[in-house]
PQR file of N, CA, C, O and H, with PARSE charges and radii, in Angstrom:
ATOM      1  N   UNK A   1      31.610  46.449  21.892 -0.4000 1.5000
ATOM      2  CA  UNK A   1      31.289  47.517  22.823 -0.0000 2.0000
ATOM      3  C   UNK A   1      31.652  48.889  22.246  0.5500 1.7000
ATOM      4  O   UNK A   1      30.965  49.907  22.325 -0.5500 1.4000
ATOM      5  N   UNK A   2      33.035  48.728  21.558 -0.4000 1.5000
ATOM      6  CA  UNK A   2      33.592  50.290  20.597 -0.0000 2.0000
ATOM      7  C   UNK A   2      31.881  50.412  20.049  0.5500 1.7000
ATOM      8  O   UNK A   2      31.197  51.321  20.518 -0.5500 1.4000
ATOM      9  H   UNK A   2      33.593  47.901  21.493  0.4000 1.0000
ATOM     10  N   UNK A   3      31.397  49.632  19.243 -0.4000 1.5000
ATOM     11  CA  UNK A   3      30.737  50.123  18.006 -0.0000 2.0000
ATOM     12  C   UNK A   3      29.330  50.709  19.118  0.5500 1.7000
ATOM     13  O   UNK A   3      29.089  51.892  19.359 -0.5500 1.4000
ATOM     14  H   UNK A   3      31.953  48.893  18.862  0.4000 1.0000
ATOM     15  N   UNK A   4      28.717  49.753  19.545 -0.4000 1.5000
ATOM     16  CA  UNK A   4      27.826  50.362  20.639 -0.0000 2.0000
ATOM     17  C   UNK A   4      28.164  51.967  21.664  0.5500 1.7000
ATOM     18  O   UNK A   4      27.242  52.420  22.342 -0.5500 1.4000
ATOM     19  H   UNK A   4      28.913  48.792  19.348  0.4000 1.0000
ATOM     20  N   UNK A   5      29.347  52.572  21.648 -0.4000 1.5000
ATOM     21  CA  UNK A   5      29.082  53.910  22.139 -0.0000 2.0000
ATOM     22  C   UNK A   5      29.523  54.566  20.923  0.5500 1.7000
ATOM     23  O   UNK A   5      29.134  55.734  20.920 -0.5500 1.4000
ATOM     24  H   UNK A   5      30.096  52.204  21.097  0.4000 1.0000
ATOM     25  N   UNK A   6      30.140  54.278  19.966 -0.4000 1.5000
ATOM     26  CA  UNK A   6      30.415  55.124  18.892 -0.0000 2.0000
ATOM     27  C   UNK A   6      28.749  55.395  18.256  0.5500 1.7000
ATOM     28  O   UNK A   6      28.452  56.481  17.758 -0.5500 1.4000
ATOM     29  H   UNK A   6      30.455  53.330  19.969  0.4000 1.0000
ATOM     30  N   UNK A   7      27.871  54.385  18.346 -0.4000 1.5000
ATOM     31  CA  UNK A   7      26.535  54.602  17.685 -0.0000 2.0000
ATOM     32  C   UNK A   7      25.443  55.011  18.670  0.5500 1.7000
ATOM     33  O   UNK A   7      24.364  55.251  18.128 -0.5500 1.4000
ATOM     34  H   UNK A   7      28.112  53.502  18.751  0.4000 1.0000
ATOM     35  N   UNK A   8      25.479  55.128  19.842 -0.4000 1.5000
ATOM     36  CA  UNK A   8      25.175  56.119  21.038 -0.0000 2.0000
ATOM     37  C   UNK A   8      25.418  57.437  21.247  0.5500 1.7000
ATOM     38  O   UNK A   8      24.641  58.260  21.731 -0.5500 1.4000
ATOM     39  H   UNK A   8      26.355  54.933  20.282  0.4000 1.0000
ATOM     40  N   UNK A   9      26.864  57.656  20.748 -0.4000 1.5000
ATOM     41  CA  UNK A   9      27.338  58.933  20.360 -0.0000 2.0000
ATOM     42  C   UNK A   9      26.753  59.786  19.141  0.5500 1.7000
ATOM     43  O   UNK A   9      27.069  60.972  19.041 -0.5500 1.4000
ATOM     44  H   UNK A   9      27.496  56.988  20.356  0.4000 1.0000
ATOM     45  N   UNK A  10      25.876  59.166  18.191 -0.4000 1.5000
ATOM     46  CA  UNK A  10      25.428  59.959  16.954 -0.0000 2.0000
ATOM     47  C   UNK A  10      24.612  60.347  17.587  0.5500 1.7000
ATOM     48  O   UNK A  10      23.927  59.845  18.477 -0.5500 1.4000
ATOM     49  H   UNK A  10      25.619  58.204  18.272  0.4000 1.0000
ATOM     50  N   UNK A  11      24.671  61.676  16.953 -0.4000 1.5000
ATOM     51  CA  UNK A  11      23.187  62.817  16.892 -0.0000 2.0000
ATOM     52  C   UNK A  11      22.531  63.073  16.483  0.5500 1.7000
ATOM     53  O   UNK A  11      22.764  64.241  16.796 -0.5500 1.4000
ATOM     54  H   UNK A  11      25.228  62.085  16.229  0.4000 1.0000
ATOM     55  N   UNK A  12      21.289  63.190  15.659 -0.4000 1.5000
ATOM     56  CA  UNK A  12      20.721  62.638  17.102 -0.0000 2.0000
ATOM     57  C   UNK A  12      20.365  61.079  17.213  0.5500 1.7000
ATOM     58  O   UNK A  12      20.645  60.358  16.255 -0.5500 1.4000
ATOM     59  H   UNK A  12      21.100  62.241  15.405  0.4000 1.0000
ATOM     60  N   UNK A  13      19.839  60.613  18.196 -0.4000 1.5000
ATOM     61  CA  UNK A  13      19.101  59.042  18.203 -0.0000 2.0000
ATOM     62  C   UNK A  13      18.204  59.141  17.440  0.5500 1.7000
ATOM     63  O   UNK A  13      17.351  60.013  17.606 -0.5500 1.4000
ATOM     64  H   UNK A  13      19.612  61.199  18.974  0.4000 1.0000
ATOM     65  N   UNK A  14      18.139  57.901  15.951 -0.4000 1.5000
ATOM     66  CA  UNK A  14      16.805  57.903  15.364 -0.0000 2.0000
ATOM     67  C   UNK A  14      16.526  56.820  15.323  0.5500 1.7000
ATOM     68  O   UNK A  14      17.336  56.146  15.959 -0.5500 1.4000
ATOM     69  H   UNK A  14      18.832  57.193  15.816  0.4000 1.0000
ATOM     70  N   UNK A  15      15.391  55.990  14.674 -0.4000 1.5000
ATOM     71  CA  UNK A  15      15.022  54.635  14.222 -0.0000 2.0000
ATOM     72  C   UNK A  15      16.771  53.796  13.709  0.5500 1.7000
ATOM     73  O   UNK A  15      17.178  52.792  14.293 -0.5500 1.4000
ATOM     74  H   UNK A  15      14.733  56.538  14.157  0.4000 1.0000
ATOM     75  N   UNK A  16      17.308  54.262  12.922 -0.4000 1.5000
ATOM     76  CA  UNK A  16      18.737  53.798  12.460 -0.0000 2.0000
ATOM     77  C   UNK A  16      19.674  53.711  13.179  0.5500 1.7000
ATOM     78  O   UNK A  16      20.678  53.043  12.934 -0.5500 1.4000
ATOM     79  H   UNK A  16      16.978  55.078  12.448  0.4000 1.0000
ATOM     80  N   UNK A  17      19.499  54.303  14.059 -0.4000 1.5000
ATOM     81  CA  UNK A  17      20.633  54.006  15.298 -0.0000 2.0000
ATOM     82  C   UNK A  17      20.208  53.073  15.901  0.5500 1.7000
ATOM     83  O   UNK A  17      21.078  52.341  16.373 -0.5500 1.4000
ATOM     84  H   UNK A  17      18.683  54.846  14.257  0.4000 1.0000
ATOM     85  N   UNK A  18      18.688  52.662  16.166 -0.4000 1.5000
ATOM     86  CA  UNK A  18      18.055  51.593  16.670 -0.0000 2.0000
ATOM     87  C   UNK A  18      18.426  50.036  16.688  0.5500 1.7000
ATOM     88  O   UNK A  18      18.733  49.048  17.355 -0.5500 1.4000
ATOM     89  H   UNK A  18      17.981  53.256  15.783  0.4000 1.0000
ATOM     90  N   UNK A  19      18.125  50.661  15.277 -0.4000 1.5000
ATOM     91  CA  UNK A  19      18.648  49.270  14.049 -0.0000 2.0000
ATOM     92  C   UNK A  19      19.900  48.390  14.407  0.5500 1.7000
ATOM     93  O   UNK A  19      20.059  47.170  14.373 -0.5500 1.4000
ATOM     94  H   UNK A  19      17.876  51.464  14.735  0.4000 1.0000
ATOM     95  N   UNK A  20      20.917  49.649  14.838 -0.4000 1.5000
ATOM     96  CA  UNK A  20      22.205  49.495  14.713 -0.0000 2.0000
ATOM     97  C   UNK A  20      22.704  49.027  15.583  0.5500 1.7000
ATOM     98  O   UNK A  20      23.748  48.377  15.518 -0.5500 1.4000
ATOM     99  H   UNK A  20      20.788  50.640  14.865  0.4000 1.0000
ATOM    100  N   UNK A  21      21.866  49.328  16.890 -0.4000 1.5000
ATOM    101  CA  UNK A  21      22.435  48.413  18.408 -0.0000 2.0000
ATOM    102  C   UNK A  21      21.600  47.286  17.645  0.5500 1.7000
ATOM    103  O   UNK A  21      22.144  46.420  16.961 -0.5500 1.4000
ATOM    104  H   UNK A  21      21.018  49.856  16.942  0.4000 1.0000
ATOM    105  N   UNK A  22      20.428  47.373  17.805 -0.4000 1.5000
ATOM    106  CA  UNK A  22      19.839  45.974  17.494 -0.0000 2.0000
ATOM    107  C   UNK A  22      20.858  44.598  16.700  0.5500 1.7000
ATOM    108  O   UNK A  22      21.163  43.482  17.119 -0.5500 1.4000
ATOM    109  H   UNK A  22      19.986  48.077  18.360  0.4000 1.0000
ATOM    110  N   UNK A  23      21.048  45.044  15.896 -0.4000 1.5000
ATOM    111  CA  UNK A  23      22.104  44.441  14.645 -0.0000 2.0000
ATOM    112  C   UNK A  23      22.978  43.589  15.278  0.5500 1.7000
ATOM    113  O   UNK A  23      23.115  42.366  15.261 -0.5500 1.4000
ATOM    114  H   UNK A  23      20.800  45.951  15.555  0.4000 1.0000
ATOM    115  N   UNK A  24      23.791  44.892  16.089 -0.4000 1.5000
ATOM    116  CA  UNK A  24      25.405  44.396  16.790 -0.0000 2.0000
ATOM    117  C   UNK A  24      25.646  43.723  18.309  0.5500 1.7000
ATOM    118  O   UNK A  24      26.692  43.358  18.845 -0.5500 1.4000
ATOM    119  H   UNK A  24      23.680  45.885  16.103  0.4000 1.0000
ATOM    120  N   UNK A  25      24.027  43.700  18.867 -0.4000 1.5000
ATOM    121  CA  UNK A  25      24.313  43.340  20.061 -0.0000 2.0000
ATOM    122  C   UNK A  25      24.243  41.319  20.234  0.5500 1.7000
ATOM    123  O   UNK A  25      23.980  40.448  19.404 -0.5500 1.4000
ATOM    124  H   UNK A  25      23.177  43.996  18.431  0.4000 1.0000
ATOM    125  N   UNK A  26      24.485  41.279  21.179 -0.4000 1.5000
ATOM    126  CA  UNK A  26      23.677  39.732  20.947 -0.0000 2.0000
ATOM    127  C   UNK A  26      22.983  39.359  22.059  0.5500 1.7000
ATOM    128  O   UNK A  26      23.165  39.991  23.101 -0.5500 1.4000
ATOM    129  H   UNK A  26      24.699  41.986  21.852  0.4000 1.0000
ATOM    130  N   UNK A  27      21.982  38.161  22.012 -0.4000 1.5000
ATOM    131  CA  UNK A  27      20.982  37.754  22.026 -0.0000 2.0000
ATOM    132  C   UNK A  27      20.877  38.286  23.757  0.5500 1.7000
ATOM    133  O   UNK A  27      19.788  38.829  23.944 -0.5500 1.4000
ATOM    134  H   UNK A  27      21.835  37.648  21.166  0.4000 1.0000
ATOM    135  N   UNK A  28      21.574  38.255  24.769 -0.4000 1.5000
ATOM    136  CA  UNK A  28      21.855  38.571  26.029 -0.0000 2.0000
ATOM    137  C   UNK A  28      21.883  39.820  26.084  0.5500 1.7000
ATOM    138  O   UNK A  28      20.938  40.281  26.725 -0.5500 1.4000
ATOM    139  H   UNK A  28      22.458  37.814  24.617  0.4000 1.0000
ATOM    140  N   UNK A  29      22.752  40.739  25.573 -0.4000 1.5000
ATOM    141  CA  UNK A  29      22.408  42.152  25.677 -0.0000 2.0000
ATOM    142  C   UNK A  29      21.773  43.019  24.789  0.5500 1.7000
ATOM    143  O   UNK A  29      21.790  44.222  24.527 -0.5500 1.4000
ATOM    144  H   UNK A  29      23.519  40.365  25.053  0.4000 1.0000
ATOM    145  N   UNK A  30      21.322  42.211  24.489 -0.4000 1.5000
ATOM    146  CA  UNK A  30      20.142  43.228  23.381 -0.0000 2.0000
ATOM    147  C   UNK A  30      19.060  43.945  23.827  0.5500 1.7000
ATOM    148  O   UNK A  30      18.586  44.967  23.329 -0.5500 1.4000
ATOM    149  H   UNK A  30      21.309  41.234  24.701  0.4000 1.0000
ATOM    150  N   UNK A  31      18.606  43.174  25.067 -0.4000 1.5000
ATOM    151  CA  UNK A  31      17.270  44.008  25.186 -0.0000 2.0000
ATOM    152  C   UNK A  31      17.588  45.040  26.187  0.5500 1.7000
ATOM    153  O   UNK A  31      16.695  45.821  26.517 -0.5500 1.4000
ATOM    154  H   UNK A  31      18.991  42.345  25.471  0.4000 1.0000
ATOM    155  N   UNK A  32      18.695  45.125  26.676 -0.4000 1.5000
ATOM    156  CA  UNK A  32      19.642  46.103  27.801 -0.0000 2.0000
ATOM    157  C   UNK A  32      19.907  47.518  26.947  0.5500 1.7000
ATOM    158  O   UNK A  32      19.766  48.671  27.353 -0.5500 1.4000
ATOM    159  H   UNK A  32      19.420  44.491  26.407  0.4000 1.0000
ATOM    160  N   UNK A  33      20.381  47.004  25.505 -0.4000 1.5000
ATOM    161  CA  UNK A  33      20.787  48.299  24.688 -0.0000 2.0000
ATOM    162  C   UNK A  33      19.730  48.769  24.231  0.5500 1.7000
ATOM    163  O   UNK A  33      19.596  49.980  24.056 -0.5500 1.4000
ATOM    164  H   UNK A  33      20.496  46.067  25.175  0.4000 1.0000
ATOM    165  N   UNK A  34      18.462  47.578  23.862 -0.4000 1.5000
ATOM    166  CA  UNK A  34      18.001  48.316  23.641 -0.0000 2.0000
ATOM    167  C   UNK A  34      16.401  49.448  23.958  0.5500 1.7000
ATOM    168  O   UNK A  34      15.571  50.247  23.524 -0.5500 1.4000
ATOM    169  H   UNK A  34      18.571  46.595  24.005  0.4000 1.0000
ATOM    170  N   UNK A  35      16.944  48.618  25.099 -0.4000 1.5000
ATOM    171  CA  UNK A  35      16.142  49.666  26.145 -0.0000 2.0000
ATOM    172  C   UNK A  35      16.584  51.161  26.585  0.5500 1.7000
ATOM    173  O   UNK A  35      16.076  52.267  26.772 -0.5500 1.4000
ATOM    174  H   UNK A  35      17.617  47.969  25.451  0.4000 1.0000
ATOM    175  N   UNK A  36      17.943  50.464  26.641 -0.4000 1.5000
ATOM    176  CA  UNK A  36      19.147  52.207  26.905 -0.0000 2.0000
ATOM    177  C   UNK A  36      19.062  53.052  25.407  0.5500 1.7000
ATOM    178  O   UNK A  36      19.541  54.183  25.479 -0.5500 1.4000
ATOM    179  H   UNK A  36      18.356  49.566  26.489  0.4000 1.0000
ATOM    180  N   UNK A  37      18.577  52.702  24.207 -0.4000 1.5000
ATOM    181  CA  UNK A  37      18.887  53.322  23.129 -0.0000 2.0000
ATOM    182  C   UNK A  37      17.199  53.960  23.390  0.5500 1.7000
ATOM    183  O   UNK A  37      17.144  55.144  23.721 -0.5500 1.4000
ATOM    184  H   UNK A  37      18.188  51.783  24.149  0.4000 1.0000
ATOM    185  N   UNK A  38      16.209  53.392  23.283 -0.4000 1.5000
ATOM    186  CA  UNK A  38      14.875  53.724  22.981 -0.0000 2.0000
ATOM    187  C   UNK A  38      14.759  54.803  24.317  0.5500 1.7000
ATOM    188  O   UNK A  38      14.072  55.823  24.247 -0.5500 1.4000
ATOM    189  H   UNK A  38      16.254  52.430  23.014  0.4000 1.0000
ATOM    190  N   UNK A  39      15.680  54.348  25.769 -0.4000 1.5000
ATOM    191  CA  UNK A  39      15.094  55.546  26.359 -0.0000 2.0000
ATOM    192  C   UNK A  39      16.075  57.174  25.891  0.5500 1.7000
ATOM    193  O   UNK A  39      15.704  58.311  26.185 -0.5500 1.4000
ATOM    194  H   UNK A  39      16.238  53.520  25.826  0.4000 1.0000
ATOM    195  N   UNK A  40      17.049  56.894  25.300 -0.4000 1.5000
ATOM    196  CA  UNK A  40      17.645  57.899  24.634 -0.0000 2.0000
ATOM    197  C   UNK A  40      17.077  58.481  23.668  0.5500 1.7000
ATOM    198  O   UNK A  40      17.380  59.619  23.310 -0.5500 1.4000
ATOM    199  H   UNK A  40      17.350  55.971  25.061  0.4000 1.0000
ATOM    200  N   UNK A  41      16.048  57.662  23.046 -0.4000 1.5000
ATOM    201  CA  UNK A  41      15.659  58.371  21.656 -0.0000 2.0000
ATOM    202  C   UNK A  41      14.274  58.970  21.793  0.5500 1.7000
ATOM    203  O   UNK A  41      13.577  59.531  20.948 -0.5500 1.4000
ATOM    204  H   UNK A  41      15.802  56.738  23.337  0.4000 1.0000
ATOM    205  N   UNK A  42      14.033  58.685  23.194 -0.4000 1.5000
ATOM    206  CA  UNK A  42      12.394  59.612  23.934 -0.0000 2.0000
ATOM    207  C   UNK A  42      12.833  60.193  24.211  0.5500 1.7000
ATOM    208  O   UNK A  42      12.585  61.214  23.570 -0.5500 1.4000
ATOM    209  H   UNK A  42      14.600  58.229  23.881  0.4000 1.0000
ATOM    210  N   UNK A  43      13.789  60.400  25.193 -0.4000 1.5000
ATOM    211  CA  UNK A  43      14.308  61.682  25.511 -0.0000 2.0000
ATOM    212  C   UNK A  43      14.921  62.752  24.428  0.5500 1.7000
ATOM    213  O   UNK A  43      14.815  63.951  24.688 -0.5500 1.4000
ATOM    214  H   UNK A  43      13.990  59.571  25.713  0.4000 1.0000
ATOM    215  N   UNK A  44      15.494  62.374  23.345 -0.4000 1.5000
ATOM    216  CA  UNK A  44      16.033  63.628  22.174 -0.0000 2.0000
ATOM    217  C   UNK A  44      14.657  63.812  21.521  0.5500 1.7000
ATOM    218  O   UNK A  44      14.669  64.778  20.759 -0.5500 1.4000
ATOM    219  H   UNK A  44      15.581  61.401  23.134  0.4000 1.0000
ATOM    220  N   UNK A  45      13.567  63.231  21.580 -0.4000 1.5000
ATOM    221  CA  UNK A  45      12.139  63.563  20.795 -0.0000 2.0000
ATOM    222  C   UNK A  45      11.652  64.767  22.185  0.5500 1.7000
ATOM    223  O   UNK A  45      11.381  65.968  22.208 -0.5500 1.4000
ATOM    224  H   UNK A  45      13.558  62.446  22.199  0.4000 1.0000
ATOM    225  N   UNK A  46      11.706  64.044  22.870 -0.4000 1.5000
ATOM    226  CA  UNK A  46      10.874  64.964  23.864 -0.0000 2.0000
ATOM    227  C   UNK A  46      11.740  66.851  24.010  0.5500 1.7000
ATOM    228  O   UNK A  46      11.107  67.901  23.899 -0.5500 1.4000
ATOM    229  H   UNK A  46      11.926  63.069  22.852  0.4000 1.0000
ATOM    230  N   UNK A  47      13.246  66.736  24.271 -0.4000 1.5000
ATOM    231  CA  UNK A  47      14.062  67.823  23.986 -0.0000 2.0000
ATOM    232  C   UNK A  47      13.875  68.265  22.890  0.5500 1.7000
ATOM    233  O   UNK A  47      14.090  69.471  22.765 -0.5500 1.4000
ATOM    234  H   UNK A  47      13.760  65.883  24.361  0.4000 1.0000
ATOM    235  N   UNK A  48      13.455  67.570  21.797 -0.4000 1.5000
ATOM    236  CA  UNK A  48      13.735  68.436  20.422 -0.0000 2.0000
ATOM    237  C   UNK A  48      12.091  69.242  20.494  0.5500 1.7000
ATOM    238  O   UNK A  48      11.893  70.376  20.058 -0.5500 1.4000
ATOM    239  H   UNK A  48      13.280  66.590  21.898  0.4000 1.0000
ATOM    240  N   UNK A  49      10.894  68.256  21.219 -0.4000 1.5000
ATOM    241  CA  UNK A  49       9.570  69.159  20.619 -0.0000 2.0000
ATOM    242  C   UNK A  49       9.485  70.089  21.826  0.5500 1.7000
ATOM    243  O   UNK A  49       8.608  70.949  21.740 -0.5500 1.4000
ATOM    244  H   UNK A  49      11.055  67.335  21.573  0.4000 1.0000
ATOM    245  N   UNK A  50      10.349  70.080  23.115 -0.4000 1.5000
ATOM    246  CA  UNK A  50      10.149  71.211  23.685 -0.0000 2.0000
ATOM    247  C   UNK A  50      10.485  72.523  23.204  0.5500 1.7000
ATOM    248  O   UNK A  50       9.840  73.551  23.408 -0.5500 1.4000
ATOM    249  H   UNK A  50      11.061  69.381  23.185  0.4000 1.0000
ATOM    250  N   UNK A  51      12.178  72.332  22.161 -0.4000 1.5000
ATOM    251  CA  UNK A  51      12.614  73.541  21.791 -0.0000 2.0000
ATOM    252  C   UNK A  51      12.288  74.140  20.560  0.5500 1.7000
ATOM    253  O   UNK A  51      12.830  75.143  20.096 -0.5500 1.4000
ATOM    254  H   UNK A  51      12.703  71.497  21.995  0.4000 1.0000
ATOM    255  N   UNK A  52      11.031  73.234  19.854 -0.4000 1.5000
ATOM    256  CA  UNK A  52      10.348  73.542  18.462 -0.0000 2.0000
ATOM    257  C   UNK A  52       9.280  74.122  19.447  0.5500 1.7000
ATOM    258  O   UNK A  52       8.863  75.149  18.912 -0.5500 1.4000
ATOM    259  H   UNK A  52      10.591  72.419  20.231  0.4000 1.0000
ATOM    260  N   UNK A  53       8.514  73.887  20.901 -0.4000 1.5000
ATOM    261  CA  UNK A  53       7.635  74.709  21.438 -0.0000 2.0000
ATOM    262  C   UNK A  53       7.748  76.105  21.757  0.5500 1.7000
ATOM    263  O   UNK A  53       6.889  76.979  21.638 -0.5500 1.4000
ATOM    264  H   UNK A  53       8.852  73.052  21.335  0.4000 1.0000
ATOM    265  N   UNK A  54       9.146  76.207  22.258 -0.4000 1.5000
ATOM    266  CA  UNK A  54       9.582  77.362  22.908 -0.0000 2.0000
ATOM    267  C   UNK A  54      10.644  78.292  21.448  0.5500 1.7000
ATOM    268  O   UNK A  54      10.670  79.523  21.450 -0.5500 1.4000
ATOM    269  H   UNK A  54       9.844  75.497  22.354  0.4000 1.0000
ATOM    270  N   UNK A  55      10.858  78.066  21.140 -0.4000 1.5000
ATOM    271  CA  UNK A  55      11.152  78.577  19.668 -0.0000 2.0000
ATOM    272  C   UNK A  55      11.061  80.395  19.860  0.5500 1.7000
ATOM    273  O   UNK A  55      11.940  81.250  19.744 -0.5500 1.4000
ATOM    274  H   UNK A  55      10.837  77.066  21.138  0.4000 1.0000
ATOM    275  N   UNK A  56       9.720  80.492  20.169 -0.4000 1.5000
ATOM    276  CA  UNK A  56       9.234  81.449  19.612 -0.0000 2.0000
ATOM    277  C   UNK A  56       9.249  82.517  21.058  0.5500 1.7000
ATOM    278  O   UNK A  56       8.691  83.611  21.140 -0.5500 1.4000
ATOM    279  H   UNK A  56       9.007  79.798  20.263  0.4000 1.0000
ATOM    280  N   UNK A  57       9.931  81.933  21.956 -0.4000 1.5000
ATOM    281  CA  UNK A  57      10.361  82.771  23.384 -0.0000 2.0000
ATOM    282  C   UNK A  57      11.295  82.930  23.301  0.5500 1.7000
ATOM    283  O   UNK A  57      11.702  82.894  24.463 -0.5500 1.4000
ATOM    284  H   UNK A  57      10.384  81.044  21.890  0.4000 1.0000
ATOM    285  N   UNK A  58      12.338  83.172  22.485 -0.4000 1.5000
ATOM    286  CA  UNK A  58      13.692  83.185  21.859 -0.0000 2.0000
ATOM    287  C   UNK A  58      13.677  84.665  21.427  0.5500 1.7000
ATOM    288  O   UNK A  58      14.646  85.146  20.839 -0.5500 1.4000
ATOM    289  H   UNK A  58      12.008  83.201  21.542  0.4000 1.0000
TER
END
């Protein structure tokens, strides 16, 4: 469970962090993390291309 929020905690969520719950979870909570990781890593895509949109209202 340490390693699962220590790798939740990196910034940002990418494919490798993916990996990384994937890896460490097991067969029961895997698809829990990694549903909680993938909706974390839409959401830092979606935050990051809003503030590459707005950029330029800065």
């Amino acid at each position: 469970m340490e390693n699962l929020k220590r790798i939740l905690l990196k910034q940002p969520i990418d494919s490798k962090v993916l990996e990384d719950i994937y890896k460490i979870t097991d067969a029961d909570e895997k698809m829990d993390w990694v549903l909680i990781a993938s909706l974390a890593y839409n959401y830092c895509a979606i935050k990051n291309k809003r503030t590459e949109r707005n950029k330029h209202l800065v």
